[in-house]
C-alpha positions as CSV (number, residue, x, y, z in Angstrom):
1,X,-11.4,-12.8,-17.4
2,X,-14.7,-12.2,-15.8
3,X,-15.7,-9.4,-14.4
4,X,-16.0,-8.7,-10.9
5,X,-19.2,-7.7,-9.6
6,X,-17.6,-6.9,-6.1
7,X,-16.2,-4.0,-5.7
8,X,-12.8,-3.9,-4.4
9,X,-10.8,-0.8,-2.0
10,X,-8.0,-1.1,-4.7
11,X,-10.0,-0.3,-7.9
12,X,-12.2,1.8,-6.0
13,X,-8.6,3.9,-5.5
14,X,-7.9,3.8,-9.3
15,X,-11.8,5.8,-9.7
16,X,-10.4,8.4,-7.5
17,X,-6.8,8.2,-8.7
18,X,-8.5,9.3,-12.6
19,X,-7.1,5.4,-13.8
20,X,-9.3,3.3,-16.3
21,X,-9.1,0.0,-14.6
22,X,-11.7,-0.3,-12.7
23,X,-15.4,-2.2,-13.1
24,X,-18.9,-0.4,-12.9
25,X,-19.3,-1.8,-9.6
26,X,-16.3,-0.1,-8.3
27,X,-17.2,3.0,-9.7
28,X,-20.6,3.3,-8.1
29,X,-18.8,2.1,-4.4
30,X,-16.7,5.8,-5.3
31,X,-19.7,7.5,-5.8
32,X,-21.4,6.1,-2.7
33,X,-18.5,6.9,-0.6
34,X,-17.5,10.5,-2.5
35,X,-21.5,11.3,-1.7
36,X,-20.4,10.8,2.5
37,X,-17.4,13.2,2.1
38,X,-16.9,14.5,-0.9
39,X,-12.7,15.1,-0.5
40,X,-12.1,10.9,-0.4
41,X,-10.8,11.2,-3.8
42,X,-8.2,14.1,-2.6
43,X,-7.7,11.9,0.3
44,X,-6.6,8.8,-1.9
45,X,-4.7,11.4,-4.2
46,X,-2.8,12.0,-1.7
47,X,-2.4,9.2,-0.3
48,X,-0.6,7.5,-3.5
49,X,1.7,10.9,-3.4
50,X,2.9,9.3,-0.1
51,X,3.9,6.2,-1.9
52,X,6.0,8.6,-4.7
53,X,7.9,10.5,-2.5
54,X,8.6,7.6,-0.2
55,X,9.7,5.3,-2.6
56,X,11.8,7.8,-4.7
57,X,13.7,8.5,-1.1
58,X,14.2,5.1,-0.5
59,X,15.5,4.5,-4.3
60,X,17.9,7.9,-3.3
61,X,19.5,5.3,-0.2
62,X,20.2,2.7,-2.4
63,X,17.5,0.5,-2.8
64,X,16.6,-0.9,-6.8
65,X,14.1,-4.0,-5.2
66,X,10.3,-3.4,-3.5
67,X,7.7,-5.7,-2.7
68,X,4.5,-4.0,-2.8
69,X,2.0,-6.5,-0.6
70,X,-2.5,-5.2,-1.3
71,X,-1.1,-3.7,-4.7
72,X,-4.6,-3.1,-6.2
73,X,-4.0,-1.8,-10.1
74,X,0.2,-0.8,-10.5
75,X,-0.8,2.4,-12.4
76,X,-1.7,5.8,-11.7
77,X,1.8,6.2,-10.3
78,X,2.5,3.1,-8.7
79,X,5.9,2.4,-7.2
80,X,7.4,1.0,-10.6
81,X,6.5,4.2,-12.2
82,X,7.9,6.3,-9.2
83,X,10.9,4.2,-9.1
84,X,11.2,3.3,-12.6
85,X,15.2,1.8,-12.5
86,X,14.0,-0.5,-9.8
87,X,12.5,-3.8,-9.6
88,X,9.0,-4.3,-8.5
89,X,6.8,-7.4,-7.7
90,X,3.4,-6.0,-7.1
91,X,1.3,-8.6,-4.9
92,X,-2.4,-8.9,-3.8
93,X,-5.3,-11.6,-3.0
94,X,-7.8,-10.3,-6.1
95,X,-7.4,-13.0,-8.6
96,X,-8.7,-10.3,-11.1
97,X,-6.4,-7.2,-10.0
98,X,-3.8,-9.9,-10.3
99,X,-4.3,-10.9,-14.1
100,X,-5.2,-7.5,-14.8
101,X,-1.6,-6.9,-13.5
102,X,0.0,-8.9,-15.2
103,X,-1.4,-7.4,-18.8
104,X,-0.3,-4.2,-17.6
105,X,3.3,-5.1,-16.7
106,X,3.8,-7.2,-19.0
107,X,5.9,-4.5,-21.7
108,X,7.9,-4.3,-18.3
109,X,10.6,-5.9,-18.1
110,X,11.5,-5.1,-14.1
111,X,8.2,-5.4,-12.8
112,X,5.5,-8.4,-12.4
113,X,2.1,-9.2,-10.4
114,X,1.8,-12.1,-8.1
115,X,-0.6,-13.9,-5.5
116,X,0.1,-12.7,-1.7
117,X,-2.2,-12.9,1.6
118,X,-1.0,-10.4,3.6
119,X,-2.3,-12.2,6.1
120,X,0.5,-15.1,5.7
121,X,3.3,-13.9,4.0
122,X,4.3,-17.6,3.6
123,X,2.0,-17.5,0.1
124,X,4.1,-15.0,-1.5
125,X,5.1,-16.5,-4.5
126,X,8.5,-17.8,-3.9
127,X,9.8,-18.2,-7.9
128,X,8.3,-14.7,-8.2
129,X,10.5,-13.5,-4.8
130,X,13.7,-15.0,-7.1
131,X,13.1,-14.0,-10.6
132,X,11.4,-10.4,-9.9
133,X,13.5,-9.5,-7.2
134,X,16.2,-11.9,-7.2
135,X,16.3,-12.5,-3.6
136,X,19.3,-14.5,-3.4
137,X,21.0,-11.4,-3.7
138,X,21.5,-9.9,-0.2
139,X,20.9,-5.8,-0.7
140,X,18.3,-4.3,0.8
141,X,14.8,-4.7,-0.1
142,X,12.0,-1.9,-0.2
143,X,8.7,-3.6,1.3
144,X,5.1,-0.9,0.6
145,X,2.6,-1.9,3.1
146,X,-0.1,0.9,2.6
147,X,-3.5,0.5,2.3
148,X,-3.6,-2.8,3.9
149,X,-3.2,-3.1,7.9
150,X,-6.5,-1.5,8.5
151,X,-8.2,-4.5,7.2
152,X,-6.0,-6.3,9.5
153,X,-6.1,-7.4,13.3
154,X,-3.5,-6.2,15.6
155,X,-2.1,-10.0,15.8
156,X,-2.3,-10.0,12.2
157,X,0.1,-6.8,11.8
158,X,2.2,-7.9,14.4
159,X,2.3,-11.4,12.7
160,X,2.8,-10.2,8.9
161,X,5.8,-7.2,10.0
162,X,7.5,-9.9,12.1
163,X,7.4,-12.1,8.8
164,X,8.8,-9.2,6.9
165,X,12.0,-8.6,9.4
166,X,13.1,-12.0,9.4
167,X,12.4,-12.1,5.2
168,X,14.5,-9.2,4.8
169,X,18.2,-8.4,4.5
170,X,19.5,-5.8,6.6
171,X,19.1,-2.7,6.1
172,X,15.8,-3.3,4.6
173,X,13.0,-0.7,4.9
174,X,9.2,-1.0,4.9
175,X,6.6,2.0,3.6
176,X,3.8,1.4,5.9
177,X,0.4,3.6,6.6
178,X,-2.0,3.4,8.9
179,X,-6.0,5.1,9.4
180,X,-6.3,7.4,12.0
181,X,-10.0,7.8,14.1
182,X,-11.0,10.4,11.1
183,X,-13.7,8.2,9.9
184,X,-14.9,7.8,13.0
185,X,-16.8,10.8,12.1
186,X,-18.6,9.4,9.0
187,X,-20.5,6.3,10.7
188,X,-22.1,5.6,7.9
189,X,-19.2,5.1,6.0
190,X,-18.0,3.0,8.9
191,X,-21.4,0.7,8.9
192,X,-20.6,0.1,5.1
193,X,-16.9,-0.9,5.9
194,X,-18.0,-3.5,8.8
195,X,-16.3,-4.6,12.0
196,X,-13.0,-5.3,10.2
197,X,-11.8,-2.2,9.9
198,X,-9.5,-0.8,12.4
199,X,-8.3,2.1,13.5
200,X,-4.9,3.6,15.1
201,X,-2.8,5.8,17.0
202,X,0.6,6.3,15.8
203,X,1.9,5.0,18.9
204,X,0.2,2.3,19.1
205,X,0.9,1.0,15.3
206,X,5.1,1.3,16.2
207,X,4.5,-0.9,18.7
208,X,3.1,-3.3,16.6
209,X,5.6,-3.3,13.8
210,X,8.4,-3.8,16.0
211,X,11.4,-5.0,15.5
212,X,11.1,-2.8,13.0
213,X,12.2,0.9,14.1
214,X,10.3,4.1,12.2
215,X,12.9,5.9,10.8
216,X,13.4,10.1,11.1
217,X,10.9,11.8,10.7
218,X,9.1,9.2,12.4
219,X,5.0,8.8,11.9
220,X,3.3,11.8,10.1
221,X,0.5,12.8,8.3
222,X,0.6,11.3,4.7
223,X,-0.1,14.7,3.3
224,X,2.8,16.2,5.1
225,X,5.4,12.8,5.0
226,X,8.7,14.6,3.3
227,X,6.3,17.6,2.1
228,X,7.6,20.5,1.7
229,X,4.1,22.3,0.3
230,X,1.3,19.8,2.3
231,X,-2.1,20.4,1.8
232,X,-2.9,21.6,5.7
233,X,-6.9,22.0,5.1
234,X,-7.7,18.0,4.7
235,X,-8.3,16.2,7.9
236,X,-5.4,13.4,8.9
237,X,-7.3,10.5,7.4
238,X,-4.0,8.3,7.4
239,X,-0.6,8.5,9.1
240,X,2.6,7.4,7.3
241,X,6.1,6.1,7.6
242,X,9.2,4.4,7.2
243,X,10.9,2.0,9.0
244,X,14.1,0.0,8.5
245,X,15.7,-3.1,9.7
């Protein structure tokens, strides 16, 4: 397997989240982007909290299956490790996050790593879909979309959450986050991110995942999401939900 000398926004997460999977390339994109605001790793920190608590209540209701679409490296606390009675196919585009994946899970009998473009959720692996999450079966399945839709058009949301509802069994739920206009105060983090990286109001992001409907207690702060002791001093970076078919 080579490695990458790109870095990618999922390894660069596993530098902040204290993980070992990562390349020197990601590394030094963490540096660069810790030496603009020096709180991104508490940001990502708490970011991946999100995804424990909100898993772990939808695993309380009743759901054993999620789909995790931009997975990056399923460590660190990643929804099979939140969760760890449940299955879990971990998806992404990075042919090395995937293999590397795959190594990780592969002492795990519930979980696996697969090819997915978010971007057309027709590539999901469909013999992964079956054997990972058997999806003939008709409960409800847990779908993580956090970390991803920033990097995505508003049509491309819209087009990926629409896929989603009409993939899922009802009562289905979907994890989602979205970036708020915080970074709009670090331009020069924003000139290394480029044009393709957007930006949203909480209203505007339930608009674009409907059918869906954003469950109680509706769009927060990740920090605060189900917290009952949030860290109040770091600036709303990202909002967070759930919402359920």
């Amino acid at each position: 397997m080579d490695v990458p000398v790109i870095p990618n926004t999922g390894r660069i997460l596993d530098v902040w989240l204290g993980g070992q999977h990562h390349t020197s390339a990601d590394h030094e994109a963490a540096q660069l982007f810790s030496g603009i605001y020096e709180r991104f790793p508490e940001v990502f920190q708490t970011l991946r909290q999100y995804i424990v608590r909100a898993s772990q209540q939808l695993h309380q209701q009743g759901i054993d299956r999620f789909l995790v679409l931009g997975a990056g490296i399923p460590s660190c606390g990643n929804v099979h490790e939140a969760v760890p009675n449940a299955r879990v196919l971990y998806t992404d585009i990075d042919p090395y996050n995937i293999e590397l994946g795959k190594q990780l899970l592969e002492n795990t009998s519930r979980a696996d790593y697969s090819y997915c473009d978010a971007n057309d959720f027709s590539t999901c692996d469909k013999d992964a879909l079956r054997q990972v999450l058997e999806t003939s079966d008709t409960s409800p399945i847990g779908y993580v979309v956090v970390g991803i839709t920033v990097f995505m058009r508003d049509e491309a949301v819209s087009a990926l959450f629409q896929s989603l509802y009409e993939h899922a069994p009802a009562g289905s739920r979907v994890i989602f986050d979205l970036d708020s206009h915080a970074l709009s105060h670090f331009p020069e983090a924003l000139a290394i991110l480029g044009d393709n990286f957007h930006m949203r109001t909480p209203e505007d992001f339930a608009t674009l995942i409907q059918p869906w409907r954003v469950s109680e207690p509706g769009i927060q702060p990740v920090q605060s999401w189900n917290n009952h002791q949030p860290n109040t001093d770091l600036p709303v970076f990202m909002y967070g939900g759930i919402a359920k078919k």
